[in-house]
C-alpha angles and dihedrals in degrees: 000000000000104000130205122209104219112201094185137063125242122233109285101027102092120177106258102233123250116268136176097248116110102247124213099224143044124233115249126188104195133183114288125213127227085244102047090047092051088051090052091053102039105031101033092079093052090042110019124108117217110229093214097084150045113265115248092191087183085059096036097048094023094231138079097246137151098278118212123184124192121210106221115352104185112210086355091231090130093039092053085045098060089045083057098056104038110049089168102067124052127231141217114188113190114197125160097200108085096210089064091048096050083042086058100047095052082055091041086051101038090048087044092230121192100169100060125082124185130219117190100203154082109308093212090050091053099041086055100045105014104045130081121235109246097005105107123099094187136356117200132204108185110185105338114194098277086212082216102189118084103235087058102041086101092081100064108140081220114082142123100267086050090047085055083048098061094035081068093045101050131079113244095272092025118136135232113200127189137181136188134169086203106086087203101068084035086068083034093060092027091063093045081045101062094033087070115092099203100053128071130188117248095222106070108235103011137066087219127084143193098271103251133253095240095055112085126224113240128226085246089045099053090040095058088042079056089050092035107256124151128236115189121196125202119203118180126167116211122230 
């Protein structure tokens, strides 16, 4: 496919500004397609979310709904395919990287969802500015950067400091629900996991669940279960 290289941003996508906070991921520009930059000029305006000011969902989707956000969600094919299948509940999807954002407004286009809405930022930013306290039904983390070695595992998205952050961000009952094909970072979160008080895994006796119904299986994903690989998912409902 014939690719563009956009140097500017499109209305909407601003640059998050430098802090000193150790951030859990690396910008990375990326080759956009024609495609791709026509769907962030065109599409941003129907499905972007502005980060100036607090979310009102019941505005934004124009019903009262379960409302899930996922925290990266790469090309967003997983992400448009959960909207899909569950009408019922809305979505926020946040993703720095602006190919995977265009990638996600052509799906949320071609599927007609309604029910999907798309942040370019910083998650930690939004989650801090953008998000409601206590508004959240599930939040979802699929396949984070494990930041394997050990001079880098500093910059795990999963920590103590990011657990108190979607505490906040949760309804009493809500669920967090992380998944990794690195068993490393699965103990690593398991471990930040059961140090929190106020969440509790869903499965009794172990950090690890069934992977859900609603959570599809990538083409990377079936393709390591082929090869053996493992993929460990951790639900926990707060109190």
């Amino acid at each position: 496919m014939q690719e563009s290289d956009l140097s500017t941003t499109p209305p909407g996508l601003t640059n998050t500004p430098p802090t000193q906070r150790i951030r859990s991921f690396i910008r990375r520009q990326g080759r956009i397609t024609i495609a791709q930059g026509k769907a962030l000029e065109e599409l941003w305006p129907v499905y972007g979310l502005e980060p100036g000011h607090v979310l009102d969902a019941p505005s934004t989707f124009g019903r009262v709904a379960p409302l899930v956000l996922e925290i990266g969600f790469g090309n967003g094919d997983s992400l448009a395919t959960m909207a899909a299948e569950n009408p019922g509940s809305d979505y926020v999807g946040i993703e720095v990287h602006r190919p995977g954002v265009g990638h996600l407004l052509l799906k949320t286009e071609e599927k007609a969802l309604s029910n999907l809405r798309i942040y370019c930022a910083d998650a930690i930013e939004i989650l801090h500015q953008n998000i409601a306290d206590a508004s959240l039904d599930r939040l979802q983390l699929f396949f984070p950067d494990p930041w394997h070695k050990k001079r880098h595992n500093k910059r795990r998205i999963v920590n103590a400091a990011f657990l108190e952050l979607v505490l906040r961000k949760l309804k009493p009952g809500g669920i967090f629900h992380a998944a990794t094909d690195w068993q490393p970072y699965a103990e690593h979160m398991a471990d930040a996991l059961e140090a929190c008080p106020q969440l509790t895994s869903l499965t009794d006796g172990s950090p690890y669940s069934p992977r859900p119904d609603y959570r599809p299986l990538t083409k990377f994903e079936s393709r390591g279960q082929r090869l053996g690989h493992g993929v460990w998912d951790l639900l926990y409902r707060r109190h």
